[in-house]
C-alpha positions in Angstrom: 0.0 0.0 0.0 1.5 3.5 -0.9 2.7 5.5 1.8 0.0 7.7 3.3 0.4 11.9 3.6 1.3 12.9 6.8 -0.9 14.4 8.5 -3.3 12.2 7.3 -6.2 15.3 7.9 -9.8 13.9 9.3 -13.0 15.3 11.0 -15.2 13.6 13.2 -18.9 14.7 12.6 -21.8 14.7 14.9 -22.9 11.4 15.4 -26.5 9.4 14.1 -28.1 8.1 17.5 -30.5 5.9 18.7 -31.6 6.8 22.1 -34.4 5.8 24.1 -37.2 8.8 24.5 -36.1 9.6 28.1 -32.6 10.2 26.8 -33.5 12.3 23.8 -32.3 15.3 25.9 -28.8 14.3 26.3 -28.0 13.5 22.6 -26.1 16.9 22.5 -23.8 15.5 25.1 -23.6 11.9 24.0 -21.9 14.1 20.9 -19.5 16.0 23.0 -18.7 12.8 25.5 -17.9 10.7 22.1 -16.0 13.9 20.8 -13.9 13.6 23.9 -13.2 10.2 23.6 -12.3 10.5 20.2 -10.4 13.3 20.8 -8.0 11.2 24.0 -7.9 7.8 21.5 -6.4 10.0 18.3 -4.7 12.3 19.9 -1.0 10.8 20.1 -1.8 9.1 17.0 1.7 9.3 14.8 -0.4 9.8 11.6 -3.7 10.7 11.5 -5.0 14.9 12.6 -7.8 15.2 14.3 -9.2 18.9 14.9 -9.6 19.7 18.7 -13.0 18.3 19.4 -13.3 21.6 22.1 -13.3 24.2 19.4 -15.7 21.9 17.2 -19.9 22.7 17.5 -21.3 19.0 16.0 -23.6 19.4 13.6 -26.0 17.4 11.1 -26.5 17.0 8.0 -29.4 19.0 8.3 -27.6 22.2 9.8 -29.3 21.4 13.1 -26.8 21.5 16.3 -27.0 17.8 17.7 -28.5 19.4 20.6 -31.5 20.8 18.7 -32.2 17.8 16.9 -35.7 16.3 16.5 -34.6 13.3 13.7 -31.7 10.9 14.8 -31.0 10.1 11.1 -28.6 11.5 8.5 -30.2 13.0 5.2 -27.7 12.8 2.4 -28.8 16.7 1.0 -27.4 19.0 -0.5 -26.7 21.1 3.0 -24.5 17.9 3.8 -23.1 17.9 0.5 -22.3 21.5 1.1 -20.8 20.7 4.5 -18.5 17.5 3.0 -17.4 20.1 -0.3 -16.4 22.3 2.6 -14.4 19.7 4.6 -12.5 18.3 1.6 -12.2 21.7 -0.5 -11.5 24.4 1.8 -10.7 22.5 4.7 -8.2 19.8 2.6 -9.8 16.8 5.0 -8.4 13.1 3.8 -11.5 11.7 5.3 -14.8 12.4 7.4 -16.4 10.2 9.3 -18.8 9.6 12.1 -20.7 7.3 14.4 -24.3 5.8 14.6 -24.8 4.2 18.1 -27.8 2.5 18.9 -27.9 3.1 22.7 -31.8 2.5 23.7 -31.5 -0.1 26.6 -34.5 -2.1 25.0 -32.4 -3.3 22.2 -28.7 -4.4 21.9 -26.3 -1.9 21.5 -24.5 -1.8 18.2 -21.6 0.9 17.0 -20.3 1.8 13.5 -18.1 4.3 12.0 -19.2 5.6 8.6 -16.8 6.9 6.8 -15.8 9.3 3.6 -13.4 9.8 1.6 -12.4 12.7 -1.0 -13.8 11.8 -4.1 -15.6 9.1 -2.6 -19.0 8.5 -3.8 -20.4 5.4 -1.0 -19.1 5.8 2.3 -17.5 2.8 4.2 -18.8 1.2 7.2 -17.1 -0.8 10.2 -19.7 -2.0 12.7 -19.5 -3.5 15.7 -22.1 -5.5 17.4 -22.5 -6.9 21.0 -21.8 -5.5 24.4 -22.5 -4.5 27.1 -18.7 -3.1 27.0 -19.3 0.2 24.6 -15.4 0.6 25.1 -15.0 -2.4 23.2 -17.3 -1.6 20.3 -15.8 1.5 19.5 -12.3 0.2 19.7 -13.2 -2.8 17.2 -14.9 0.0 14.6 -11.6 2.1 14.7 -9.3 -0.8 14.4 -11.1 -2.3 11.5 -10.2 1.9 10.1 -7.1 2.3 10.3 -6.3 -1.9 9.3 -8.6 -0.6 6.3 -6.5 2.7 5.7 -2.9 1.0 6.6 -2.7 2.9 9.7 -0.6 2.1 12.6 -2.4 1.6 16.0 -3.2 4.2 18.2 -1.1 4.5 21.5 -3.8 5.2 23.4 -6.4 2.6 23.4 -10.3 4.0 25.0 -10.8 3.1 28.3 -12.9 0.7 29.6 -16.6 1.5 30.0 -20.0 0.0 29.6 -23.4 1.1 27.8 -24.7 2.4 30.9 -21.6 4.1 32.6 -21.4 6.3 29.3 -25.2 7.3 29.1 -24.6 8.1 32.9 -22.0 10.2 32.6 -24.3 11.9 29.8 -26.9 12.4 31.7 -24.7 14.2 34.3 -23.4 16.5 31.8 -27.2 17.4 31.2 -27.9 17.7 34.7 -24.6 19.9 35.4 -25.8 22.3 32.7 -29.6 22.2 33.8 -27.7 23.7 37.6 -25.8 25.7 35.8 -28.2 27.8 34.2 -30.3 28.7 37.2 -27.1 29.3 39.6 -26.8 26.1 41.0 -22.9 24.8 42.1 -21.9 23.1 39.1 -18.8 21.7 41.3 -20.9 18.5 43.0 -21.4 16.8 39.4 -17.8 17.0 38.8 -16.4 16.4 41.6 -18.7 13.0 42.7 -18.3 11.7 39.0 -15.6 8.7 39.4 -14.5 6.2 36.9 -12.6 5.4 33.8 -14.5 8.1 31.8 -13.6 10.9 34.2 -11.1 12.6 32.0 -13.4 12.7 28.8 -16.3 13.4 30.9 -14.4 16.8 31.8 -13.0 17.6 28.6 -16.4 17.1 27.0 -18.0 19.3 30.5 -15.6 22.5 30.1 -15.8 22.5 26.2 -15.6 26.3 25.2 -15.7 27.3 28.8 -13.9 29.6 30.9 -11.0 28.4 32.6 -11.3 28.9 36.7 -10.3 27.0 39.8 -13.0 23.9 39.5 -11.4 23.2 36.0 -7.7 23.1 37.3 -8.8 21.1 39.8 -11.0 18.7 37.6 -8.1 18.6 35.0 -5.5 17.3 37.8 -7.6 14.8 38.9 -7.5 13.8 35.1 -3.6 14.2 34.9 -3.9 11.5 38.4 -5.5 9.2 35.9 -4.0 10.1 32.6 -0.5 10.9 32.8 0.9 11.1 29.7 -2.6 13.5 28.3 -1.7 16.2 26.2 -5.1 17.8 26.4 -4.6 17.5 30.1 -1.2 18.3 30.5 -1.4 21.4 27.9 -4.1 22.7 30.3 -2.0 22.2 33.2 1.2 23.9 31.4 -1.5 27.2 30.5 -2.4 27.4 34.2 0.8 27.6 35.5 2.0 29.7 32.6 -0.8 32.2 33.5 1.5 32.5 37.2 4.6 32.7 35.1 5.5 29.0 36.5 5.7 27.3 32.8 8.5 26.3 30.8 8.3 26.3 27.1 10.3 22.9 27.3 7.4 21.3 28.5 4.7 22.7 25.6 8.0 21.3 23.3 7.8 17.9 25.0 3.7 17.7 24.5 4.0 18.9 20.9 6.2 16.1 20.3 4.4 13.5 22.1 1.4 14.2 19.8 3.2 15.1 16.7 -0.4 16.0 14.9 -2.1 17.7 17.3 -2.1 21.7 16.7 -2.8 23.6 19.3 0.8 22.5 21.5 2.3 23.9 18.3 0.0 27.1 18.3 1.9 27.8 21.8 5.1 28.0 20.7 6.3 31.1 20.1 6.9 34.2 21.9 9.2 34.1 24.6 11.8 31.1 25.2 11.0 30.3 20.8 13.2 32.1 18.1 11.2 34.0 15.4 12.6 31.3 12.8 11.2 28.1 15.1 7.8 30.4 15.6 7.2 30.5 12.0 8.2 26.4 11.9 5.5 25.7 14.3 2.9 27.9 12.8 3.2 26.1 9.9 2.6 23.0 11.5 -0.1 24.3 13.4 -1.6 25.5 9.7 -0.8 22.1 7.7 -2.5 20.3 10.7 -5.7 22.5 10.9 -6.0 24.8 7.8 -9.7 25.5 9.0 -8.1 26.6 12.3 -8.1 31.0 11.5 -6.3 31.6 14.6 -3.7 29.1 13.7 -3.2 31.1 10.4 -3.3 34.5 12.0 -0.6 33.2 14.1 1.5 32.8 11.1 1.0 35.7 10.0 2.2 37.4 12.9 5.2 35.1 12.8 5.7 36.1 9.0 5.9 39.8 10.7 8.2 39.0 13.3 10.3 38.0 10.3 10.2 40.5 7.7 8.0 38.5 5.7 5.1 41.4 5.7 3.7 41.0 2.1 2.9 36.7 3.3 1.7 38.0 6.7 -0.8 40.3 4.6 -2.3 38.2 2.5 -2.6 35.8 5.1 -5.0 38.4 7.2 -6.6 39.5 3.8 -7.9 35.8 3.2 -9.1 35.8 7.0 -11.2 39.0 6.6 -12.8 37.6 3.9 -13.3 34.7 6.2 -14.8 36.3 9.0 -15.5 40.2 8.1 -16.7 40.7 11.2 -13.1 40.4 13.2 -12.2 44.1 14.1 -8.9 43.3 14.8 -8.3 41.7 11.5 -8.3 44.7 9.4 -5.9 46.6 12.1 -3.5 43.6 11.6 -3.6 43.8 7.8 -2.6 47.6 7.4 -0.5 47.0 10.0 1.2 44.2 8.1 0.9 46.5 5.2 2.6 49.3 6.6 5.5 47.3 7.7 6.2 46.2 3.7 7.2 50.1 3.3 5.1 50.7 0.2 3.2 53.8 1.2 1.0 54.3 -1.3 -0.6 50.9 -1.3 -0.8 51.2 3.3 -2.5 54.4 2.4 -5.0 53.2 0.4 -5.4 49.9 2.7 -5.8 52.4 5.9 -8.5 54.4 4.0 -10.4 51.3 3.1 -10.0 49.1 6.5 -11.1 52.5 7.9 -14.3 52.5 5.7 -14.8 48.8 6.1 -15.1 48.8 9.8 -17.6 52.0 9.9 -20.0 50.2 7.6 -20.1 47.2 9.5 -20.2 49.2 13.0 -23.0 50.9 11.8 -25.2 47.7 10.7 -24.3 46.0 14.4 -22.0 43.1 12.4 -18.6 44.3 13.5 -17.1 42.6 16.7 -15.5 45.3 18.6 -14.4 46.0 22.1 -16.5 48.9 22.8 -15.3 51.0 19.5 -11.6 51.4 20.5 -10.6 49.1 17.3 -12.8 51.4 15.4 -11.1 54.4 16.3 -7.4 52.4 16.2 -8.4 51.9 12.5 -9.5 55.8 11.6 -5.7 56.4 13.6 -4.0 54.3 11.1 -5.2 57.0 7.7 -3.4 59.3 10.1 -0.7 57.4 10.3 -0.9 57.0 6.9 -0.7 60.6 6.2 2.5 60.6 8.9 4.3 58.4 6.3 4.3 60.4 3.6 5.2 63.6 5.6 2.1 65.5 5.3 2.4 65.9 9.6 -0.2 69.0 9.8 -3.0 66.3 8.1 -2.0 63.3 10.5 -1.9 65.0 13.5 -5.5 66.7 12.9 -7.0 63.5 11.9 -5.2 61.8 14.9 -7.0 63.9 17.4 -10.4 63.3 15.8 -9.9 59.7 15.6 -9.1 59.3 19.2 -9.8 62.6 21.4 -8.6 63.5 24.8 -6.2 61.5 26.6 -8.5 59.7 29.3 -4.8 57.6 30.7 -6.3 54.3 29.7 -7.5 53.8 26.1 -5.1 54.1 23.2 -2.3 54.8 25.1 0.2 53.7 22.0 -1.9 56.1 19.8 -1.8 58.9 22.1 1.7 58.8 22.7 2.7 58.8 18.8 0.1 61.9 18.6 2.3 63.2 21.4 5.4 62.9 19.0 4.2 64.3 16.4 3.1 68.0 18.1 6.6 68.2 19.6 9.0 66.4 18.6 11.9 67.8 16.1 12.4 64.2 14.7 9.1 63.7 13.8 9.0 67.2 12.1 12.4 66.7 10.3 10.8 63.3 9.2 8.0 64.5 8.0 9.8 67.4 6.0 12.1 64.5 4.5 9.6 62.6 3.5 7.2 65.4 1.9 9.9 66.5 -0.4 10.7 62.8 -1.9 6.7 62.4 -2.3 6.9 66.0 -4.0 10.0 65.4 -6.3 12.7 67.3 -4.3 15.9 65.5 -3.7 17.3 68.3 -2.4 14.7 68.9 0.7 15.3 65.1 1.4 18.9 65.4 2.3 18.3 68.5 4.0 15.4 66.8 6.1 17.2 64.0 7.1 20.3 66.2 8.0 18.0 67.3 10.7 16.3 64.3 11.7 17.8 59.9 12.0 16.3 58.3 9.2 14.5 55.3 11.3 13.2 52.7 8.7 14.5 51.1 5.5 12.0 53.4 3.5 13.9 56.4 4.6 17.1 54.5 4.8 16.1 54.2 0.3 14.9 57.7 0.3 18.2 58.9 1.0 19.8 57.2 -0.9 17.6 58.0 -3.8 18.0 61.6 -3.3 21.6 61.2 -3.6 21.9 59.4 -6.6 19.1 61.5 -7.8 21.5 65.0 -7.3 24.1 63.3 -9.3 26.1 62.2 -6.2 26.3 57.9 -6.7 29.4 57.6 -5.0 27.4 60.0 -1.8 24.8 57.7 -2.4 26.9 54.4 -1.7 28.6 55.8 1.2 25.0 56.8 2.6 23.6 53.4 2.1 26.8 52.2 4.3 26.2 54.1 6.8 22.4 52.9 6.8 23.6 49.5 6.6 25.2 49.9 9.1 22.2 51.1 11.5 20.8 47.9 10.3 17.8 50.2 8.4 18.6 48.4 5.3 19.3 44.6 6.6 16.2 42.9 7.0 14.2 44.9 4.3 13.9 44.9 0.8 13.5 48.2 0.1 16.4 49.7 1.8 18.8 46.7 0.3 17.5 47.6 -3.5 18.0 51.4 -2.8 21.7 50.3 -1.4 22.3 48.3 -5.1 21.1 51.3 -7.0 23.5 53.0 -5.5 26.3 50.6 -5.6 25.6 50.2 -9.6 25.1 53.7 -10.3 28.7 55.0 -8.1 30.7 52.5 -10.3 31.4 49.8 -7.2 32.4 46.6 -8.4 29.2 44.3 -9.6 29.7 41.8 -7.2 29.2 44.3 -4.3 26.2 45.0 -5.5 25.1 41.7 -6.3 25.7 40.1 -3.2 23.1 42.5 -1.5 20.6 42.2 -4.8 21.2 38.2 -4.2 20.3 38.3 -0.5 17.2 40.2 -0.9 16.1 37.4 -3.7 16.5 34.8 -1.6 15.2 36.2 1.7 12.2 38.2 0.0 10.3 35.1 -1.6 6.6 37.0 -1.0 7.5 40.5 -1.4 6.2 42.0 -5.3 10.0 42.9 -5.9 10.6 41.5 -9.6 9.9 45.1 -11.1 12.5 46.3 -9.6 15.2 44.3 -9.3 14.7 43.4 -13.3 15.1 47.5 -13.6 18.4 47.2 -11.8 19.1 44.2 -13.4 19.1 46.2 -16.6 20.9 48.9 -15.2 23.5 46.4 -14.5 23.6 45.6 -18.1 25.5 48.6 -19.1 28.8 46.9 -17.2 31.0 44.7 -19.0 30.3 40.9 -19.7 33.5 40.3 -17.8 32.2 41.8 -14.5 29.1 39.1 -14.8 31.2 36.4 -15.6 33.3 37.2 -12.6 30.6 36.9 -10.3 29.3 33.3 -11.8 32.5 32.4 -11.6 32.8 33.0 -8.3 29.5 31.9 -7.1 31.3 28.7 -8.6 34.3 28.4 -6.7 32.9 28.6 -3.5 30.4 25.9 -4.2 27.4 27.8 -4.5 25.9 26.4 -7.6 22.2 27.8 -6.9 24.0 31.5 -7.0 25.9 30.3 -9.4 22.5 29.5 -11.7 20.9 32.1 -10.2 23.6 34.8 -11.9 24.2 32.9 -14.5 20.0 33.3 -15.7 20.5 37.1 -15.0 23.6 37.3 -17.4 21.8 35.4 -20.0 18.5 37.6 -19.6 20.0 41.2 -19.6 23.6 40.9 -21.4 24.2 40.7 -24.7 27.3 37.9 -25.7 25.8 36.1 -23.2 25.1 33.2 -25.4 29.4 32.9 -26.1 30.5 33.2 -22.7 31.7 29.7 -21.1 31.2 30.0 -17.4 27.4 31.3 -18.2 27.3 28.5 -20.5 28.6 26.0 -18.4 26.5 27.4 -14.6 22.9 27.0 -16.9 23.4 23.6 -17.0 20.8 23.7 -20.5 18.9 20.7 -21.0 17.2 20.1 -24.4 15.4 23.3 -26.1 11.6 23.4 -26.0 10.3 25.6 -28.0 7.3 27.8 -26.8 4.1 26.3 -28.2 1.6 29.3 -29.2 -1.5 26.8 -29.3 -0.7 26.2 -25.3 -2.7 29.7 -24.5 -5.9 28.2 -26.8 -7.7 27.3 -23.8 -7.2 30.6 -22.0 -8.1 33.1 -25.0 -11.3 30.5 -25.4 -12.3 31.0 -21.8 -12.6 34.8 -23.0 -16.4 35.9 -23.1 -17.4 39.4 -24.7 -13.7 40.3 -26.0 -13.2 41.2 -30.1 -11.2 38.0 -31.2 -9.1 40.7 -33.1 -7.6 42.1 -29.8 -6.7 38.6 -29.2 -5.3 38.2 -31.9 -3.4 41.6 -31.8 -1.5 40.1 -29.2 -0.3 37.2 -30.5 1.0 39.3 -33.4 2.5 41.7 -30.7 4.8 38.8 -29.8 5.5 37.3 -33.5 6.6 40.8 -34.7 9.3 41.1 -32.1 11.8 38.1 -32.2 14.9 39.8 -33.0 17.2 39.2 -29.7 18.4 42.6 -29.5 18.1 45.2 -26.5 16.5 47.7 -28.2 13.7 44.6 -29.1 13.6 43.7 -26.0 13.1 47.3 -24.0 9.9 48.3 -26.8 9.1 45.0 -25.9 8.1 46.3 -22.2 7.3 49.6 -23.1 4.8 49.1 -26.4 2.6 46.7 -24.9 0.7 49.2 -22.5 -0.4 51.4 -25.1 -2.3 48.7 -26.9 -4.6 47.8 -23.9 -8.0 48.8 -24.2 -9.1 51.7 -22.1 -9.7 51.3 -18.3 -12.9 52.2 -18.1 -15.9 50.8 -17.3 -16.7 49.3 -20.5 -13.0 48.5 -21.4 -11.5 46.9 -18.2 -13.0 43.0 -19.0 -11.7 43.7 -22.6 -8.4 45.1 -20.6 -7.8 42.5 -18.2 -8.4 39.9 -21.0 -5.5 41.4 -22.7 -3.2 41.4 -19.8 -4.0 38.2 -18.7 -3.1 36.9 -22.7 0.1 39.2 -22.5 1.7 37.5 -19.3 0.7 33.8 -20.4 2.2 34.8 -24.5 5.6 36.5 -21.8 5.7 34.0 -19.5 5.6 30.8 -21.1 7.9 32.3 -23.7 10.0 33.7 -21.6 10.7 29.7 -19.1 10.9 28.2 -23.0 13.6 30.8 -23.6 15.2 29.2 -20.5 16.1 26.0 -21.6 17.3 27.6 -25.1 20.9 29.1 -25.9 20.9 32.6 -23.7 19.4 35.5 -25.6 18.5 39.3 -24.3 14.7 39.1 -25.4 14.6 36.1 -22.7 14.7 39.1 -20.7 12.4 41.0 -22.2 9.9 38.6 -21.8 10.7 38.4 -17.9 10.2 42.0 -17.4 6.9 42.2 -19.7 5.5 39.0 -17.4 6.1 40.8 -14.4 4.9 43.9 -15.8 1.5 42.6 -17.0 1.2 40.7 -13.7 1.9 43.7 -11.9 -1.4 45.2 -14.3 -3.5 42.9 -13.4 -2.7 43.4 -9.5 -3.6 46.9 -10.0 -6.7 47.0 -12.5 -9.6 48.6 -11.6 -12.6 46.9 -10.9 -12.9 42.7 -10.8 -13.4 41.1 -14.2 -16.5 38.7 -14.3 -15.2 34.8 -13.3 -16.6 33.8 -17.1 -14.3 36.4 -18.5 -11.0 34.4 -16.8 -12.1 31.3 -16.2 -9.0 29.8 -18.0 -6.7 31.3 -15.6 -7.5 28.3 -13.4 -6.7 25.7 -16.3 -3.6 26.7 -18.3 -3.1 24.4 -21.3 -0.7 20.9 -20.9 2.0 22.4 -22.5 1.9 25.6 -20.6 2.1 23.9 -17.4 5.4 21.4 -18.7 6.7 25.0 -19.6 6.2 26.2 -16.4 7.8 23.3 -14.6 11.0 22.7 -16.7 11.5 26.5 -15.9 10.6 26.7 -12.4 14.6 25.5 -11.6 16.2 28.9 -12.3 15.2 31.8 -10.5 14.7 34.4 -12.8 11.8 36.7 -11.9 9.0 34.8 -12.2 10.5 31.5 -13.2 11.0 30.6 -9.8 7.5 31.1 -8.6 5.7 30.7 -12.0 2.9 28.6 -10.4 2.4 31.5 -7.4 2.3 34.4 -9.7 -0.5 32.2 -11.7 -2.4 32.4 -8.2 -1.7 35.7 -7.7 -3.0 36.5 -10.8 -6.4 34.5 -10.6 -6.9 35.7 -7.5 -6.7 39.5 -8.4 -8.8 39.0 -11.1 -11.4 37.2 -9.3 -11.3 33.7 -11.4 
């Protein structure tokens, strides 16, 4: 039997029960005892991932909670087709299944586990029949499973309990809950329950509830019994973590004791975890649960931690489209936003966060702690404003987004409000800033020879300026300096500022292409290809000697990814590429494939409501310019832009269409040009794919799903393209199959 994925992802649904009529009112808690039990048997499983039964409200196939349910049966419809697309699509389940018990005391008890499969069309059944030992039953169903599915045993076997001693302990759920709710002392049903089922009983008993005293004490009693529990022991480890008594180690040692289990790995990070082993276990925490949000907004916040802003925003984009009613979602995407440095593109994010939040506020469907996150969102357009130096405009919309200082509520806003009235940093900041969003190099040098540039955005705007005023070798000397304050180390933009520099002042090419290397490797989410192709060809005006130096060098010391990595950038940008050995000899060229123009058929057919002539207009675009010169090459990236159809609001489907055909025609041309001698219009064709995906990022408007439904199925030969390519990093090549995404996501398909 082929090996199985691992995790091997599964959901336990609410069971199908047959319960006597007295008992009809504990079904709800039949479904969280079994959850719990479930829960303790898979837990330490080595394969199989099993979402927390706690966070999990059971439900039917008729969209009824358990609870609330009047029929005991499960009706096949389309709701519970719905929930199984959701669990297998979204979700990325290997397998759902369930139980139907048969628990009335007037017949025998029988057990089985229905199961699905993706793509299954029958589900599979293991039944177990006899008793009175329930234990046993369910033990045989999940046995017969996981023999079924070549799964090795669980470690954790279910404890041993009949018929009755589990309706029992369901019935004192029920009667716990009854107390509850008129004031009674929930403590005497936990604390007099005994037995085998103790620990599930009080797993299934505090599910979603707050943690107090009771629970600690409950869940010690179920560490007495259980030992080696992770739910139990993770509880324990929260507790004393609460009174600062916790060691990470321990979360460490219950991660690895159930390897498949996410929320031990949802715990580590922060204090005692490095920002690189957060981001580890976030993952894990994600490929365990993707339906899990906070597992992925953990991520994200790890991606943050780490520079990796642009993955931590689309990360908290997807979620607000998950849950639009998350306040705190849409502070954490500008803020995400505003840490990638691109002003612009926080500014317009602030604005429309902002106006997000007050539409929702004002229909009741925004979650909100009193309306604090409100005003923390209308703060950010300030801040917004702050960023591009207009300082007069931030602070006056800082004080009508929060007020007077009441020494409690946004204390963080209040005190950067603070800095701007007074302090001369701020102001020289602001005036530095102003003058590079006005156009005056001169007013930027001057600003920050007032005020410590304190980000990598004005780390590049300084440097800018200077090269800008005709001073390179200034420039270079400034973006040492920088470096040196560690402004232009961990982020792109102050790194590709620093090669500008280091190409325009004459330095040698390898200085610069050390840094430009770094940030290609480090920055794998960030939209940088524009740019570092326009520096690429800024390069190009140095010798062919200089290149081959630095393959040649990336050689020597062993680093044959650099090495190819150059070597594609020589071949793309400088002409005699195609002669020079060490280029030659680092691209490692396998046999030529030539790009196959029928391979975009499928996507110009998905095309509804466009001419066929401006389709076809771009296919002659690319058969009219083959010569493999520069100049070919740079009209190449220029002309195409002026061909589009007007972005309005009759043209932008007809628009985006075109796009869409340009960066298919440029990209599958340009990773066939990759395994092909080395030619400059390789490189125009990088450059024009980036530019047209860049396009489509930024059209206006959302073209209708008909209009791109073939971005979602590129052609046979497209995709071979894309995957002989996907070896060498040039631009796009590297992440040819996440720009695609990118791209279909923009545009809606």
């Amino acid at each position: 039997m082929p090996q199985l994925p691992r995790p091997y992802r599964v959901i336990l649904l609410a069971p199908v029960l047959e319960l006597s009529p007295q008992d009809r009112v504990v079904n709800g808690r039949v479904a969280d005892l079994l959850g719990a039990l479930v829960g303790n048997f898979l837990v330490r499983h080595p394969t199989v991932a099993l979402p927390d039964p706690d966070m999990q409200h059971f439900h039917d196939g008729l969209g009824n909670a358990v609870a609330e349910r009047k029929l005991f049966n499960r009706t096949v419809g389309d709701f519970f087709q719905n929930i199984l697309g959701q669990e297998f699509g979204g979700n990325r389940r290997d397998e759902v299944f369930w139980l139907e018990l048969a628990l009335d005391p007037q017949r025998a008890p029988t057990a089985k586990l229905v199961t699905l499969r993706a793509g299954q069309q029958q589900p599979d059944a293991f039944a177990a029949i006899g008793g009175p030992m329930l234990s046993q039953m369910l033990q045989h169903c999940f046995d017969q499973w996981m023999q079924a599915r070549g799964l090795p045993p669980s470690p954790d076997p279910f404890p041993q309990f009949a018929v009755q001693d589990f309706m029992n302990a369901a019935r004192v759920l029920v009667q716990s809950d009854q107390g509850n709710e008129t004031g009674g002392d929930m403590a005497r049903f936990f604390d007099s329950f005994q037995g085998p089922l103790f620990p599930a009983f009080v797993r299934a008993g505090w599910k979603m509830m707050i943690m107090n005293d009771l629970h600690r004490r409950l869940n010690a009693r179920s560490l007495q019994q259980m030992p080696h529990s992770p739910p139990a022991r993770r509880i324990d480890w929260l507790y004393r973590s609460n009174e600062g008594k916790a060691d990470i180690a321990e979360m460490k040692q219950i991660s690895q004791s159930a390897p498949n289990w996410s929320f031990p790995y949802m715990a580590l990070r922060g204090k005692g975890v490095s920002d690189d082993e957060a981001v580890r276990n976030q993952f894990m925490a994600v490929a365990l649960t993707p339906s899990n949000d906070g597992a992925w907004m953990n991520l994200a916040h790890a991606f943050d931690k780490t520079g990796r802003y642009d993955a931590a925003y689309r990360i908290a984009d997807r979620m607000i489209d998950n849950d639009p009613a998350d306040a705190g979602l849409y502070l954490s995407a500008v803020g995400f936003m505003r840490g990638a440095e691109r002003e612009g593109d926080t500014f317009r994010e602030a604005v429309m966060r902002h106006r997000m939040m007050m539409r929702q506020a004002q229909e009741g469907s925004l979650n909100v702690e009193g309306f604090t996150q409100v005003q923390a969102g209308e703060f950010y357009v300030a801040i917004a404003h702050y960023d591009v130096g207009r300082i007069d405009e931030a602070i006056a919309l800082g004080e009508k987004a929060i007020g007077e200082d009441d020494g409690q509520r946004l204390q963080w806003q209040q005190k950067q409000l603070k800095e701007w009235r007074s302090s001369p940093q701020a102001l020289g900041l602001g005036y530095a800033r102003e003058g590079h969003f006005r156009g005056d190099p001169a007013r930027v040098v001057e600003g920050y020879g007032r005020a410590q540039p304190d980000c990598a955005g004005d780390a590049a705007r300084l440097v800018d300026a200077h090269v800008a005023l005709g001073d390179e070798q200034v420039a270079a000397i400034a973006f040492a300096h920088m470096h040196a304050l560690k402004h232009t180390v961990w982020h792109p933009v102050g790194r590709l500022a620093g090669v500008r520099a280091l190409i325009a002042g004459g330095e040698p090419l390898h200085t610069a292409f050390d840094h430009l290397q770094t940030v290609l490797l480090r920055e794998r989410d960030a939209p940088i290809e524009i740019e570092v192709d326009r520096l690429l060809r800024l390069a190009a005006t140095r010798p062919l000697a200089e290149w081959e130096g630095f393959v040649q060098v990336r050689e020597q010391s062993g680093a044959g990814r650099l090495a190819r990595m150059a070597a594609r950038d020589t071949a793309d940008f400088v002409p005699g590429a195609e002669r020079s050995q060490p280029v030659l000899r680092a691209l490692r060229l396998g046999t030529a494939a030539p790009f196959d123009p029928s391979s975009v058929a499928a996507l110009k057919a998905s095309f509804e409501g466009v001419p066929p002539e401006r389709l076809t207009a771009v296919d002659q675009y690319f058969a009219a310019r083959t010569e493999p010169t520069l100049a070919v090459a740079d009209a190449l990236c220029i002309d195409w832009a002026r061909a589009l159809a007007p972005d309005d609001e009759q043209g932008a489907p007809v628009r985006m269409a075109e796009m869409l055909l340009y960066f298919a025609h440029a990209l599958g041309r340009y990773l066939a040009a990759t395994r092909q001698a080395p030619s400059v219009l390789a490189g125009g064709y990088r450059r024009l794919a980036n530019l047209a995906l860049s396009a489509i990022a930024n059209g206006s408007g959302r073209c209708a799903a008909a209009t791109c439904a073939g971005c979602s199925r590129p052609s046979r030969p497209t995709r071979r393209a894309w995957t002989r390519g996907s070896s060498s990093r040039g631009c796009c090549a590297s992440s040819a199959s996440g720009a695609w995404r990118r791209a279909r996501a923009t545009c809606g398909a």
